[in-house]
LOLUM-921206 format. One record per residue (C-alpha): x, y, z. Coordinates in nm, 4 decimals. Layout:
+----------+----------+----------+
:       c1 :       c2 :       c3 :
+----------+----------+----------+
:        X :        Y :        Z :
...
+----------+----------+----------+
This chain:
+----------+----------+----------+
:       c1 :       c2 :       c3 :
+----------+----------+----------+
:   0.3512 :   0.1819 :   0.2116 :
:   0.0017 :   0.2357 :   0.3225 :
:  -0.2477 :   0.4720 :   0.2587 :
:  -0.5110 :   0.5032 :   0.5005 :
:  -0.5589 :   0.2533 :   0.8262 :
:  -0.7798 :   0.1570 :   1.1407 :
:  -0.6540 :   0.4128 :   1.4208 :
:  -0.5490 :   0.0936 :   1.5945 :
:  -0.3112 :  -0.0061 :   1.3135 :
:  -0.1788 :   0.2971 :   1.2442 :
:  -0.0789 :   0.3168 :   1.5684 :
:   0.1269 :   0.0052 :   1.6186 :
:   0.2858 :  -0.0007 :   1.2048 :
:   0.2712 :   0.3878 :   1.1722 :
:   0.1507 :   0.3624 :   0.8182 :
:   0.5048 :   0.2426 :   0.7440 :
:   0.6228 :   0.0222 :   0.4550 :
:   0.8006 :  -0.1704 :   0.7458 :
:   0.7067 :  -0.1955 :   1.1207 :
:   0.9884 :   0.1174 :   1.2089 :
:   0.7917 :   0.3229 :   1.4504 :
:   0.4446 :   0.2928 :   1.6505 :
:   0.2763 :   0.5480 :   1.8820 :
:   0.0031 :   0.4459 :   2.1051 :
:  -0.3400 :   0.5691 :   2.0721 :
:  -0.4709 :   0.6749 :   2.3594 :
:  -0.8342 :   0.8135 :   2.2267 :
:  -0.9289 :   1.0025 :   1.8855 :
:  -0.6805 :   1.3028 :   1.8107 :
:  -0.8602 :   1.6601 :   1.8874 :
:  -1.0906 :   1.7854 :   1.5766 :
:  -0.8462 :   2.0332 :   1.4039 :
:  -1.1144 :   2.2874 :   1.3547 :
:  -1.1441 :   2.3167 :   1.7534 :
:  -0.7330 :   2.3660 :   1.7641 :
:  -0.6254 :   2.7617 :   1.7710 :
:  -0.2865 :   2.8352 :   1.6681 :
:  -0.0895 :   3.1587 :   1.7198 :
:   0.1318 :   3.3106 :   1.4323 :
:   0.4492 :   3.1820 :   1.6157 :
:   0.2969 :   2.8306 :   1.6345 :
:   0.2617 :   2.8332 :   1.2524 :
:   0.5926 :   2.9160 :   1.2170 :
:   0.7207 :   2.6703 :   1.4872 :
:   0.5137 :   2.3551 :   1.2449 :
:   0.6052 :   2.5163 :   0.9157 :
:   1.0023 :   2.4871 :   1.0249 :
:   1.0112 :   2.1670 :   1.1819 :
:   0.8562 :   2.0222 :   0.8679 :
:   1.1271 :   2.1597 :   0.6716 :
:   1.3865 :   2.0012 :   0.8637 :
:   1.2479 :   1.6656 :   0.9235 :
:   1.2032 :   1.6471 :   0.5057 :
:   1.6030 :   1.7999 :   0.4904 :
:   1.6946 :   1.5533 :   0.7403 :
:   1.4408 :   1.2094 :   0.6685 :
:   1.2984 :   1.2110 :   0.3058 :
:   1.4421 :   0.9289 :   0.1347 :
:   1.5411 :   1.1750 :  -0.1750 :
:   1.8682 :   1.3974 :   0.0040 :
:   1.8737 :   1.6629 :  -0.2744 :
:   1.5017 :   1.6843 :  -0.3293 :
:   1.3978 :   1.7272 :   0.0647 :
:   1.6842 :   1.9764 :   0.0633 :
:   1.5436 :   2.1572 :  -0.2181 :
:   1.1717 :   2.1441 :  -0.0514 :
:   1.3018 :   2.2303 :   0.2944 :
:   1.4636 :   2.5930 :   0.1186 :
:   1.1359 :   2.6188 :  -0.1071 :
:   0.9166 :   2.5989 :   0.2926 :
:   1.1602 :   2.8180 :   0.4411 :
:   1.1225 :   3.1003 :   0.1963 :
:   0.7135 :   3.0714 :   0.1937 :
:   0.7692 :   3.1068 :   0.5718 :
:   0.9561 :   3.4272 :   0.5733 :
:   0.7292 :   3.5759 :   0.3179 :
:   0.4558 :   3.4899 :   0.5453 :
:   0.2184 :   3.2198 :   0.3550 :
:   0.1265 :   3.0250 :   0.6847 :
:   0.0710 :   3.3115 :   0.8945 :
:  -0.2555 :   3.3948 :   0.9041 :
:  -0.3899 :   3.0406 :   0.9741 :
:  -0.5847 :   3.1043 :   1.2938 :
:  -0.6416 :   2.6645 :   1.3344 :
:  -0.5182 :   2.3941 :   1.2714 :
:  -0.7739 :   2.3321 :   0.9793 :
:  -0.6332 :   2.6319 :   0.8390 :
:  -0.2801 :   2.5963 :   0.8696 :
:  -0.3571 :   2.2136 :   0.7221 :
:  -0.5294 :   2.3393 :   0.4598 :
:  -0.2379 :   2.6063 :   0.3496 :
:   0.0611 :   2.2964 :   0.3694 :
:  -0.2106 :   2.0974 :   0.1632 :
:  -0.2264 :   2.3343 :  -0.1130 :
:   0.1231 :   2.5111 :  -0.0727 :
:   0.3748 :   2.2375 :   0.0513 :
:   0.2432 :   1.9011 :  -0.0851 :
:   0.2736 :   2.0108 :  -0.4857 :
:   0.6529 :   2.1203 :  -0.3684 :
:   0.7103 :   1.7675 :  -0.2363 :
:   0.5717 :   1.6195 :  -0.5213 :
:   0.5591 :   1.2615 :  -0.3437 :
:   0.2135 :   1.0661 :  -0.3435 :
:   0.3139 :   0.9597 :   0.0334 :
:   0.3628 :   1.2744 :   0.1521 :
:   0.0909 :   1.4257 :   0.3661 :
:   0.0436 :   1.6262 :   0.7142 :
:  -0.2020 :   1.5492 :   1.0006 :
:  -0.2843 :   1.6763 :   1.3248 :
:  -0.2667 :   1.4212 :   1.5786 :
:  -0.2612 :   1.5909 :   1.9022 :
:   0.0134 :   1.6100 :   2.1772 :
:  -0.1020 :   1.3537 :   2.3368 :
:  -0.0829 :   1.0950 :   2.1236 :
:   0.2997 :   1.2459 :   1.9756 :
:   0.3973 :   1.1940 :   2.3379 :
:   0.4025 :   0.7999 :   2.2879 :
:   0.6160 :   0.8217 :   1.9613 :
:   0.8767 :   0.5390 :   1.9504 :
:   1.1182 :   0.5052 :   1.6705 :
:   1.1410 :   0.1374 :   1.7668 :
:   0.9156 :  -0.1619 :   1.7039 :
:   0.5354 :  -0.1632 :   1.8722 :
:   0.5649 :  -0.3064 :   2.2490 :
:   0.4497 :  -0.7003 :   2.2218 :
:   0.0998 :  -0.5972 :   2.3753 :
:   0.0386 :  -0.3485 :   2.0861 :
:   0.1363 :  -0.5820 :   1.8349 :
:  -0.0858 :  -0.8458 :   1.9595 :
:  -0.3660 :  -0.6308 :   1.9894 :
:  -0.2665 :  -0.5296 :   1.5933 :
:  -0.3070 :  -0.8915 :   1.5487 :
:  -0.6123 :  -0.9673 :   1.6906 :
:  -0.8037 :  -0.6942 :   1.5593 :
:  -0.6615 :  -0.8292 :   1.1783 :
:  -0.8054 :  -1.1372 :   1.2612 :
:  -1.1411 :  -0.9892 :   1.3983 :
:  -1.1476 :  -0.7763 :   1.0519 :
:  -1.1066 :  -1.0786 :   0.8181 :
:  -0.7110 :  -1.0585 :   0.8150 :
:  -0.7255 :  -0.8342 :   0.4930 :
:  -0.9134 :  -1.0789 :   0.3361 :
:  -1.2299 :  -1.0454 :   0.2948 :
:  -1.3632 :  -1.2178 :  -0.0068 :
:  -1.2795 :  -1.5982 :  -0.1100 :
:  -1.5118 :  -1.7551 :  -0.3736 :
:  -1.5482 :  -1.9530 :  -0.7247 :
:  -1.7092 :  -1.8803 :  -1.0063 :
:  -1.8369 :  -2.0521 :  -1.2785 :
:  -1.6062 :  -2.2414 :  -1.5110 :
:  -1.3722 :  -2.3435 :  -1.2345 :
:  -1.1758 :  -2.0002 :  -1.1635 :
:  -1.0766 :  -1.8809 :  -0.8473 :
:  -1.1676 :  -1.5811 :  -0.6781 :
:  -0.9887 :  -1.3690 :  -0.3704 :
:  -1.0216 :  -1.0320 :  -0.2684 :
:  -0.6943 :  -0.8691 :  -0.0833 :
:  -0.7105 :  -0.5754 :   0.1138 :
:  -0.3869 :  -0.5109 :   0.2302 :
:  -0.0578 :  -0.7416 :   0.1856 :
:   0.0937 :  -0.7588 :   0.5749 :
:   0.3761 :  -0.9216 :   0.7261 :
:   0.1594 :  -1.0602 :   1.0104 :
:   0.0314 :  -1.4181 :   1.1295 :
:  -0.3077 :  -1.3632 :   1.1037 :
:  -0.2865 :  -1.1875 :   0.6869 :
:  -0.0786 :  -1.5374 :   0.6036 :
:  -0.2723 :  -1.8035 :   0.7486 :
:  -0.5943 :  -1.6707 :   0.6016 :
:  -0.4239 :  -1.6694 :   0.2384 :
:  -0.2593 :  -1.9837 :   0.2884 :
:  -0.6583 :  -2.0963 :   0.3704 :
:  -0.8300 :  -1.9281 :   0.0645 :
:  -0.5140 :  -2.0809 :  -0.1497 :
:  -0.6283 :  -2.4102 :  -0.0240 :
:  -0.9829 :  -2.3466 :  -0.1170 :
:  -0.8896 :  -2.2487 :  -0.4520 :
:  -0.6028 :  -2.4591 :  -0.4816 :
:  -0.8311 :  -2.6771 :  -0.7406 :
:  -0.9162 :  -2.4453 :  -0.9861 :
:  -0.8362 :  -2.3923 :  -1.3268 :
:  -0.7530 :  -2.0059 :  -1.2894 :
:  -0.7113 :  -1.7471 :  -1.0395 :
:  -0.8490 :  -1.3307 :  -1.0191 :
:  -0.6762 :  -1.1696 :  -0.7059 :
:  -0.8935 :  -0.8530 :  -0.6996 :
:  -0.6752 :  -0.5603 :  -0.5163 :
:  -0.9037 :  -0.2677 :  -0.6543 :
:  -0.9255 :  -0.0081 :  -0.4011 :
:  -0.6399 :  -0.1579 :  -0.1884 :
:  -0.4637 :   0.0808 :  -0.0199 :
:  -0.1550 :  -0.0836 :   0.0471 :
:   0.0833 :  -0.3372 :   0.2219 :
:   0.4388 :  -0.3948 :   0.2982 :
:   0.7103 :  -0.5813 :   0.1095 :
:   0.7473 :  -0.8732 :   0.3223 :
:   0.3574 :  -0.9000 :   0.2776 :
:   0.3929 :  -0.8686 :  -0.1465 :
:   0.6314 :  -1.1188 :  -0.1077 :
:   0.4951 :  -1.3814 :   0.0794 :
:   0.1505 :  -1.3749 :  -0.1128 :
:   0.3696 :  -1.3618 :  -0.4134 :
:   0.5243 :  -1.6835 :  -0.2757 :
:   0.1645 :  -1.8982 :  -0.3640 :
:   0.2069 :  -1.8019 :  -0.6819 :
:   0.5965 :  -1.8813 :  -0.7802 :
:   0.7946 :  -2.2002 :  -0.7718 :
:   1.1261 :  -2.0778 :  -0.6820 :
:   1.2415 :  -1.7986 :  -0.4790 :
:   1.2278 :  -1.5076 :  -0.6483 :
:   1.3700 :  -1.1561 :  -0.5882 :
:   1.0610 :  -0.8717 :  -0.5688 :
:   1.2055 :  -0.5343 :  -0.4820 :
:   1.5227 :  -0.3851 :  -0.3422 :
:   1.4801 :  -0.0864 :  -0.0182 :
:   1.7526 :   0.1823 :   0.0203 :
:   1.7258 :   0.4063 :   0.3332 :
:   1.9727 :   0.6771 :   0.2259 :
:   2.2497 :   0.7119 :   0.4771 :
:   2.2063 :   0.4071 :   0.6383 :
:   2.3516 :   0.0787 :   0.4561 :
:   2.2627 :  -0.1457 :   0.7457 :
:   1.8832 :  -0.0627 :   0.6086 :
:   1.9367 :  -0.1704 :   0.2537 :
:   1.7543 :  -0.4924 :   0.1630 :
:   1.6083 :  -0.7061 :  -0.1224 :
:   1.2692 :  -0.9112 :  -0.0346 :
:   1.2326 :  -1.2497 :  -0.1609 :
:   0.9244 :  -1.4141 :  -0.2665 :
:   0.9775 :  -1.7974 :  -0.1125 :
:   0.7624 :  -2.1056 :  -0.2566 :
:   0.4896 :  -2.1565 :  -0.0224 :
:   0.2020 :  -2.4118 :  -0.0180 :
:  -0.0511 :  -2.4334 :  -0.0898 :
:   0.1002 :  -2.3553 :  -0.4435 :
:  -0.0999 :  -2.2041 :  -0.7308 :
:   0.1654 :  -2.2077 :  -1.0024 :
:   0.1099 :  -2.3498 :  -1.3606 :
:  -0.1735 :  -2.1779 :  -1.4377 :
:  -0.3135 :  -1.8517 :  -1.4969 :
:  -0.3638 :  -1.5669 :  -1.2766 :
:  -0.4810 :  -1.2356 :  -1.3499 :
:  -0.5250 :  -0.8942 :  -1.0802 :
:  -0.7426 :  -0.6580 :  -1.0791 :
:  -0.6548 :  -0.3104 :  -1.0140 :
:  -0.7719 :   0.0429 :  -1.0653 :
:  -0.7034 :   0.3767 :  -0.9921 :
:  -0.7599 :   0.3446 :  -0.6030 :
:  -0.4987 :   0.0851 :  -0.6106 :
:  -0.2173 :   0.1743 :  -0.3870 :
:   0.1429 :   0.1765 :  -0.2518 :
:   0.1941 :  -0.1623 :  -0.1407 :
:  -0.0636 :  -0.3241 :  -0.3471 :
:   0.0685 :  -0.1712 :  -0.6707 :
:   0.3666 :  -0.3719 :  -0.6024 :
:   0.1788 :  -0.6608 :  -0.5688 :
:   0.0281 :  -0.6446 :  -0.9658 :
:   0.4087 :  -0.4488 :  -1.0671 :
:   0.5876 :  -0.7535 :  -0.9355 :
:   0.3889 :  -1.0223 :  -1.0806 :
:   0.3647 :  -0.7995 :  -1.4081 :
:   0.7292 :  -0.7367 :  -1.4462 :
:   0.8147 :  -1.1105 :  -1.3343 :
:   0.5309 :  -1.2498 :  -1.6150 :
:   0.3232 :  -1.4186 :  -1.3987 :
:   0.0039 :  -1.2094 :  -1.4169 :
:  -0.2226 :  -1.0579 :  -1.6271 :
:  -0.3249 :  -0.7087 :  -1.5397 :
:  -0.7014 :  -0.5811 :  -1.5913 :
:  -0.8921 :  -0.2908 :  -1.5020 :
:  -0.6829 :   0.0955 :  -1.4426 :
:  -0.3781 :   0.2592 :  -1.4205 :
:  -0.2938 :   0.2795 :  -1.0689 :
:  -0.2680 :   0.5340 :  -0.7856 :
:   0.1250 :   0.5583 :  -0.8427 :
:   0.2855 :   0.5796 :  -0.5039 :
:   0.6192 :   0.4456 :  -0.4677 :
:   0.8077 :   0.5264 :  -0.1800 :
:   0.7802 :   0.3972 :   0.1559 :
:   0.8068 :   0.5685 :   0.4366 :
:   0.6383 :   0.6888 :   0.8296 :
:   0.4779 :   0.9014 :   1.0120 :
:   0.7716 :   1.1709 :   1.2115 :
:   0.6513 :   1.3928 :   1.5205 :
:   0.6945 :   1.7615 :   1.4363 :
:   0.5231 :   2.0526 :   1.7074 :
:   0.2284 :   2.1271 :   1.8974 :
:   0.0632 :   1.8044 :   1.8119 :
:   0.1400 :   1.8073 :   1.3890 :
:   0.2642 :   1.4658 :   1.2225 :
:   0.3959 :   1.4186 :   0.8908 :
:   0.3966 :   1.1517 :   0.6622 :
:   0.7840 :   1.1543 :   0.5520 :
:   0.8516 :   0.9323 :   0.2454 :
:   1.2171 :   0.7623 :   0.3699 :
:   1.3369 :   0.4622 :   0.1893 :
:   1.3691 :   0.4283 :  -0.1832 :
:   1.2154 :   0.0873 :  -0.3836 :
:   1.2986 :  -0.0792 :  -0.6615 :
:   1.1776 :  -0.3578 :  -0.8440 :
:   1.4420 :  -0.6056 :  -0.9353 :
:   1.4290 :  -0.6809 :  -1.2863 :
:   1.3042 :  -0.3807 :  -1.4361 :
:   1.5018 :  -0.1101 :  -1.1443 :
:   1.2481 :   0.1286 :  -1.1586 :
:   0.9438 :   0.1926 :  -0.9714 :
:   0.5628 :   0.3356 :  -1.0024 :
:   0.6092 :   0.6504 :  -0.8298 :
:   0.4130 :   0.9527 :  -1.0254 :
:   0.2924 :   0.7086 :  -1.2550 :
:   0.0969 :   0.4229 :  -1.1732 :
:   0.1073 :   0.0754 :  -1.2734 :
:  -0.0285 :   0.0411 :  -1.6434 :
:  -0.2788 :  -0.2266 :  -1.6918 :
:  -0.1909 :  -0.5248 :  -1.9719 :
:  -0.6055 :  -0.5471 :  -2.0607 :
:  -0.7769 :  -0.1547 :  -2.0087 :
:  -1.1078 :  -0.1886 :  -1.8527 :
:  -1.3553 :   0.0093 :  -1.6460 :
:  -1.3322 :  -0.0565 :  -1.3098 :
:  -1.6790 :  -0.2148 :  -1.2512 :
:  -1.6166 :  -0.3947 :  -1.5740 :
:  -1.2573 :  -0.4970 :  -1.4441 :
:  -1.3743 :  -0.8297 :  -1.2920 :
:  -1.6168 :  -0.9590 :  -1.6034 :
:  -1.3115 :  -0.8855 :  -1.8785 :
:  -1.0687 :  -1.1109 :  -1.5999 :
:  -1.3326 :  -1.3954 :  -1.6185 :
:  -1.3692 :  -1.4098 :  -1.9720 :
:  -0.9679 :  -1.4377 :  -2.0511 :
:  -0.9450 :  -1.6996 :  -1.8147 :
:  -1.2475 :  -1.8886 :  -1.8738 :
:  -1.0916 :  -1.8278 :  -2.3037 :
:  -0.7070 :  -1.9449 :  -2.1672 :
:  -0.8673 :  -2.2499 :  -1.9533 :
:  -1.0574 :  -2.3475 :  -2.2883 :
:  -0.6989 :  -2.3725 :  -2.4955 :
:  -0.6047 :  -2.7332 :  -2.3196 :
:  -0.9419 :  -2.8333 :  -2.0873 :
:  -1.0896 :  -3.1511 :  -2.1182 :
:  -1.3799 :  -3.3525 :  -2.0241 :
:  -1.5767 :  -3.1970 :  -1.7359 :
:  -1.2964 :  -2.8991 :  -1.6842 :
:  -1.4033 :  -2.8176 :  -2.0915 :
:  -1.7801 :  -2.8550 :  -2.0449 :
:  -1.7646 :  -2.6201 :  -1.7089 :
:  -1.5736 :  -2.4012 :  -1.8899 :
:  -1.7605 :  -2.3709 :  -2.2056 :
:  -2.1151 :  -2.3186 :  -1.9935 :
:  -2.0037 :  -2.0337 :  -1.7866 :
:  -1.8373 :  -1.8741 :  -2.1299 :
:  -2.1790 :  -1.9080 :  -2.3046 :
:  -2.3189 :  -1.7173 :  -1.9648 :
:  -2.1053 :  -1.4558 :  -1.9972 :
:  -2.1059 :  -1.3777 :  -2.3810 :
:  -2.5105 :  -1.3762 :  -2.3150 :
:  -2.5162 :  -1.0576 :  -2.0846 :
+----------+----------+----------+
C-alpha cells in the first residue's frame, strides 16, 4: 500500500501492503524507449495482463469484467501498433488503467532480468537486512522531529513500515516529544505504509488495544486478518493530536489520518487525500512487463468502509502550505483551554506570534 519506493525497497517489499513477494534488483531495468516490441509481443503483454487481473485482483467480478473489456481492445487491435515499450505503456496507461478504475493499479517495464528473481515468498534474510539498513541510513521514514513554540510537538512521517529500524526511530521522536502539550504528525506527501506500520505508530497514540482495519484476500481465508493498534511507550495519549495531510497523501498513510479520524483521536488539517485503498503487489507478466495488481480488500473497523476513489476528507480545510500554521494555531487555542503557569504563558506568546503574521 505504497506508492512509489527506493529501487532497493521495492525490491525486497514489492510495493506491497504486506511483505508477500520480493524480486532482487540486479541493476536499473532497461529504458523502455530503447525496448522494441513486435505485434505478437503486444499481444503476448496485453493477454497476460488480463488474466493475472481475472485471476489476482482482489475484486473477482470487477477483474473479470476488465480482463473481457482487455480482451476485446486486443482483438480489435488497440495495442498493436506500439513499436516499444514506451508505446505499448503509454496505450495500457490511457486505455486499460480508466477500465480498472483502481488508484493502485499501474504497469511498468522492468526487464527480464530482474522478473527472473520473482519470489512469491518473503525477501531472503540478506535482502531484508539490506532493506533495513538502508531505512536506517535514510532516516527510517522519519525525517523531521522538532518543537515549536508554545510547547507542541512536531514529527514528520514518511512512510508507516513494519520494520525495526521505522519503530525505534518513532519510539525516539515520541520520547523527545513525549513532554509536550500537543502533537502535529505531518504525513503530507507520504506515499504510503503498511498496516502493521499504521498500527504500531497508532499504538503511541492509544491506551488500549484497538482494532484499525480488517484485510480480505478473496479466495483465501487463511489471509483474512484484522490489525491491532497495541499501547506502546513512550505514550502520547491525553492530549491533542492533529495530522496533516493533502492531496499527495497516500495508500498507507491515508489510513494512518482515516484510522485516527474514524477512532476520534485526531484532528485532520490540510486536503482531501489521494484516495487509494486497496493493497496489493507487483505480478510478473511477459517479456520483461510487471503489473501492479490491487489483491486484498481493507476495511476500517468501525466505520467498514474504506477511502478508495475518494480520499480522506479533512475535519479543518486548508491549503497545503498553510496546512501546518492552521494545526499550530488549534493546538496552541486547545492547550490554552486548561494551561497554567509557564505551560499558559508559553502558550499565549507563541499564539500572539502567530496571530501577528
Amino acid at each position: 500500500m505504497i506508492r512509489h519506493l527506493p529501487a532497493v525497497c521495492a525490491a525486497v517489499i514489492a510495493l506491497t501492503f504486506t511483505p508477500v513477494a520480493a524480486m532482487a534488483q540486479p541493476g536499473p531495468p532497461p529504458d523502455p524507449a530503447t525496448v522494441t516490441l513486435t505485434a505478437d509481443q503486444n499481444r503476448a503483454v496485453v493477454l497476460s495482463l488480463a488474466q493475472v487481473l481475472r485471476e489476482r485482483f482482489a475484486f473477482r467480478d470487477r477483474g473479470a469484467a476488465a480482463a473481457r473489456q482487455i480482451e476485446a481492445m486486443e482483438r480489435r487491435g488497440e495495442f498493436r501498433d506500439a513499436h516499444t515499450a514506451a508505446e505499448l505503456l503509454a496505450l495500457i496507461e490511457s486505455r486499460v488503467v480508466p477500465v480498472v478504475n483502481d488508484r493502485h493499479f499501474r504497469i511498468r517495464y522492468m526487464g527480464p532480468e530482474i522478473l527472473a528473481t520473482f519470489s512469491e515468498g518473503p525477501p531472503a534474510a540478506e535482502e531484508l537486512a539490506a532493506f533495513h539498513e538502508e531505512m536506517r541510513l535514510r532516516g527510517s521514514e522519519i525525517p523531521e522531529i522538532r518543537s515549536l513554540p508554545g510547547n507542541v510537538g512536531y514529527l514528520r512521517i514518511n512512510r508507516f513500515l513494519d520494520a525495526p529500524p521505522f519503530a525505534e526511530k518513532l519510539s525516539a521522536a515520541m520520547g523527545m516529544l513525549s513532554d509536550s502539550g500537543a502533537l502535529i504528525i505531518d504525513v503530507r506527501g507520504a506515499p504510503g505504509g503498511e498496516p502493521a506500520g499504521v498500527a504500531n505508530a497508532i499504538g503511541h497514540l492509544v491506551d488500549r488495544r484497538t482494532a484499525t482495519v480488517h484485510t480480505l484476500v478473496p479466495g483465501d481465508a487463511q489471509a483474512t486478518r484484522t490489525y491491532y493498534a497495541e499501547p506502546r511507550m513512550p505514550a502520547f495519549t491525553g492530549r491533542p493530536v492533529y495530522v496533516l495531510i493533502d492531496h499527495d497523501t497516500g495508500s498507507g498513510a491515508e489510513e494512518f489520518a482515516y484510522d485516527l479520524q474514524a477512532m476520534r483521536r485526531a484532528t485532520l488539517v490540510g486536503q482531501t487525500t489521494w484516495g487509494g485503498a486497496t493493497p496489493g503487489g507487483y505480478r510478473p507478466l511477459v517479456e520483461g512487463f510487471a503489473a501492479f495488481i490491487p489483491m486484498q480488500v481493507v476495511t476500517n473497523t468501525r466505520t467498514g468502509t474504506n477511502w478508495e476513489g475518494v480520499g480522506v476528507r479533512p475535519d479543518i480545510e486548508a491549503p497545503a502550505d498553510q496546512a501546518l500554521t492552521a494545526a499550530h494555531r488549534l493546538a496552541l487555542e486547545t492547550i490554552l483551554r486548561d494551561a497554567l503557569g509557564v505551560r499558559r504563558e508559553l502558550a499565549e506568546d507563541a499564539l500572539a506570534e502567530l496571530s501577528g503574521d
